[in-house]
N, C-alpha and C positions, 0 to 999 in steps of 0.2 A: 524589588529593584527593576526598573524597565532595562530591556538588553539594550546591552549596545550594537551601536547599529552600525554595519556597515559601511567604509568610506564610499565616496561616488567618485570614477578616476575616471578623464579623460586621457587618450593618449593609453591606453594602458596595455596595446600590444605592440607600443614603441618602444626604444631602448631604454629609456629610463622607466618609462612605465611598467614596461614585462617585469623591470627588478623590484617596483616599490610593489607589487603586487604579490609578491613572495613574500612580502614582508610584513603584509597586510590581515589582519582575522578578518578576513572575507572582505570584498568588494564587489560594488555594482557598476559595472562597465558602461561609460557614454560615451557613443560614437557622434563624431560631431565633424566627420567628414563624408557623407556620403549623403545625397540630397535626403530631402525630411530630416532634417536634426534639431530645427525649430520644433516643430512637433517633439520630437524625442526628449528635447528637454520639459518640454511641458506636461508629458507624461512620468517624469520622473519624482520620484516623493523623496523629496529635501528634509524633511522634518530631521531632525535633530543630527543631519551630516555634517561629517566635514568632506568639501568639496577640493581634491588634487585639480588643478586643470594643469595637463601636461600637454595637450595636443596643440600642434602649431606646426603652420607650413612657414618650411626653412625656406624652398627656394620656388621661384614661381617660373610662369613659362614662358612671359614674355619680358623678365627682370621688371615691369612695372609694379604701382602701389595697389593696384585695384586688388589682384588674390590675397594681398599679404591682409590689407585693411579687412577685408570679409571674412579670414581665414582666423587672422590673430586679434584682429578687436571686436571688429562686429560680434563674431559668436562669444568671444570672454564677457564682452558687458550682457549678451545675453543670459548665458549661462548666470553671471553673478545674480543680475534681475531675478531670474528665475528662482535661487537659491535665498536669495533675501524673504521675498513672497514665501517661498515655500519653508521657511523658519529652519534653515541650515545653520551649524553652528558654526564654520568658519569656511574661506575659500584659501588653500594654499596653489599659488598662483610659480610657474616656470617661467622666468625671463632669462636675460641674458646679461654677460657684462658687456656686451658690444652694446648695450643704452650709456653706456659712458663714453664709448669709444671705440678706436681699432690698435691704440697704442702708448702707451706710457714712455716718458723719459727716460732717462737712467736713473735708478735709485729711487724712485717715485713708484707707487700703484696707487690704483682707485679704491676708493672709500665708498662705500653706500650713499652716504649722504654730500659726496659731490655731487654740482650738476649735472644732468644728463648732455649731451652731447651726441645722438647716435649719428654714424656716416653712413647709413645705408640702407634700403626700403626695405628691409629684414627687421633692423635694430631700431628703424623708424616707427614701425608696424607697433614692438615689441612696448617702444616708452608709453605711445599712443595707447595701447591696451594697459600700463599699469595706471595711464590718467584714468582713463574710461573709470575703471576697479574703484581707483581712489575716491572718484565721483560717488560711486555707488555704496562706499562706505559711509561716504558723509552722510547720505541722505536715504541710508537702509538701516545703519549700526551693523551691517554685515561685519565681521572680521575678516579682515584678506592682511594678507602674509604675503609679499613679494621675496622669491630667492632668486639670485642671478649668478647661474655659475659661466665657468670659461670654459676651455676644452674638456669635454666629459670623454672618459676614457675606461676601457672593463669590455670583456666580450659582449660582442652583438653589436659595438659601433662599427657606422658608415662612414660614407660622405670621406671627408676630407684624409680623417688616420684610416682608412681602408684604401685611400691612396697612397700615404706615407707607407703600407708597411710593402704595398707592390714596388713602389720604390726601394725600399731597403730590403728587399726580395731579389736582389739583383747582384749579379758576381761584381762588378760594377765598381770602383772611386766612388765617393760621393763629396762634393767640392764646398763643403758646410764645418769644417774645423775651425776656422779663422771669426765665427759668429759667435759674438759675447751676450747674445742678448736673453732674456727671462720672460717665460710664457708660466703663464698661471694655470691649472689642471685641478683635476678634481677625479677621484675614483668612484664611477658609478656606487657604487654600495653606500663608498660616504656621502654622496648626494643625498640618498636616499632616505639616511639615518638624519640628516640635517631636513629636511623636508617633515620626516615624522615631527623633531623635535619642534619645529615649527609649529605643527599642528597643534602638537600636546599643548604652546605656548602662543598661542594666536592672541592674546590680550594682550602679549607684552611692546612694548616699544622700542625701537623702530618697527617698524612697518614691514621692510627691506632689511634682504639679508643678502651678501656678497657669501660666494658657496670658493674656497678653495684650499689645496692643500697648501698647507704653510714652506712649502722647499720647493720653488718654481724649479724647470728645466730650462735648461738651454739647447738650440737645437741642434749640435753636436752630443750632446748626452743624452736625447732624444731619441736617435737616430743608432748610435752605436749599442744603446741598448736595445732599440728593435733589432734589429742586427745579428747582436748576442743572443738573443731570444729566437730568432727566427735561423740559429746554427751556423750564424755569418761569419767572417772577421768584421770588425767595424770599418776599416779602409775608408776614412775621412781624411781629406788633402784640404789644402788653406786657399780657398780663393778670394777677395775682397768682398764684402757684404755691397757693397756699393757698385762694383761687378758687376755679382749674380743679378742686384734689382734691373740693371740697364740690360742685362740681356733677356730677361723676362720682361722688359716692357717691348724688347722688340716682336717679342713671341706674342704679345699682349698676355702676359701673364705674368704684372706687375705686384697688383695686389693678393694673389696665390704667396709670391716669393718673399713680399713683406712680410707676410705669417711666420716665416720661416727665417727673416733677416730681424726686426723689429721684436719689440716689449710689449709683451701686455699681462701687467701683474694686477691683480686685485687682493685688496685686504679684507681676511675675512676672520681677524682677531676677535670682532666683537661677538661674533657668533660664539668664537667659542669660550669667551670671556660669560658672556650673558646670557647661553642656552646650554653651556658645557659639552657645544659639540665638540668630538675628536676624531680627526681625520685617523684612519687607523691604518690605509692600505697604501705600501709605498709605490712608487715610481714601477719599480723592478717588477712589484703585484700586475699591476696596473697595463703594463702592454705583455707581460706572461698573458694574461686573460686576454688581451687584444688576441695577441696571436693564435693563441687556442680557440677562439670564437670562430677566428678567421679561418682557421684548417678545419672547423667542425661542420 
């Protein structure tokens, strides 16, 4: 029997990637941020891989499309190209649910197979790289796998909850108890295990997979559990969601506060209907690990 071969991960000393790679019987690491990666990828033997591409620039440095487009499309359809040619067995591909949007109604979340809609040269970037993908499946028989999770959360995250917990790090009120609203989350590890299962099941259809835990938060129960985890009281007061947006637009920190005031749930039943994913790690797991990353 020929061995099995190693995945090929991109991304894979970033936060989701550091975890799918513990999880991994060995992988071959592709760096696809640092000049020469064109090269890199053509130096890489695809024969019988399954190809993670996890690496993607989230923010750029002049907020325009050019880095996002070179960062997150140009090298994905490279990379797929390269891995069609080189007789890879599948590409599991990291998008986001911001390709549908920045916010759902009440009692509503996104489905996979709605339209995309994305607001933003990120989530722009993002749709654009799973067209490119889709291109190169038609016309390679490549398998690619799209998963689009929400808020990824588990020790080693940045960015946005490395700011939430210095906020809730704080003796502090926080003026977010009067906010009804439901954000969709996901625990690094069950990313991770949803992505495998992907792999394992890259023929099956849909194409697209929505990544998240079935019991969204709200961001008072967000907050108070960082809070409780971080040795706090939770000390949340009620100030009008409608409020806080107008005085964050004064600050010009409009769309920061909508994250925090607004909805953004996705459905990811069929995942676990149709690949028997099970989200396993709660809420409570989920920012313990935050905050233990974060003092480590």
């Amino acid at each position: 029997m020929e061995p099995r071969r190693p995945a090929i991960v991109t991304g894979s000393h970033g936060f989701v990637g550091s975890t799918l790679v513990r999880a991994l019987h060995g992988h071959v690491p592709l760096a696809l941020g640092a000049p020469g990666w064109l090269e890199r990828i053509a130096a890489t033997d695809f024969a019988g891989a399954t190809v993670f591409h996890l690496a993607a620039r989230v923010h750029a440095r002049d907020g325009g499309a050019a880095e996002f487009t070179r960062d997150n499309v140009d090298k994905s359809e490279a990379l797929a190209r390269a891995a069609a040619r080189g007789g890879a067995r599948c590409l599991v591909f990291a998008s986001t649910v911001k390709v549908h949007g920045d916010e759902t109604p009440e009692g509503a979340a996104f489905a996979a197979a709605m339209p995309l809609a994305p607001r933003d040269a990120y989530a722009r970037s993002k749709q654009l790289a799973e067209q490119r993908l889709a291109d190169v499946g038609r016309e390679t028989g490549l398998a690619i796998v799209v998963v689009r999770p929400p808020l990824v959360i588990g020790a080693g995250a940045r960015a946005n909850l490395a700011d939430l917990l210095r906020l809730a790090d704080t003796p502090w009120p926080l003026p977010f108890a009067a906010i009804r609203n439901r954000r969709s989350w996901v625990h690094v590890d069950d990313l991770c295990g949803l992505l495998l299962l992907c792999a394992a099941h890259a023929a099956k259809t849909p194409s697209a997979w929505l990544a998240s835990h079935p019991q969204p938060f709200s961001t008072p129960a967000l907050f108070a559990e960082a809070r409780v985890a971080l040795g706090r009281a939770p000390r949340l007061f009620a100030c009008p969601p409608a409020m806080l947006e107008c005085a964050a637009a004064l600050a010009g920190a409009r769309g920061r506060m909508q994250r925090l005031t607004r909805s953004l749930e996705a459905d990811a039943s069929p995942a676990m209907r149709e690949l028997g994913w099970r989200p396993r790690r709660s809420l409570h797991d989920a920012i313990a690990d935050l905050v233990r990353g974060g003092r480590a």
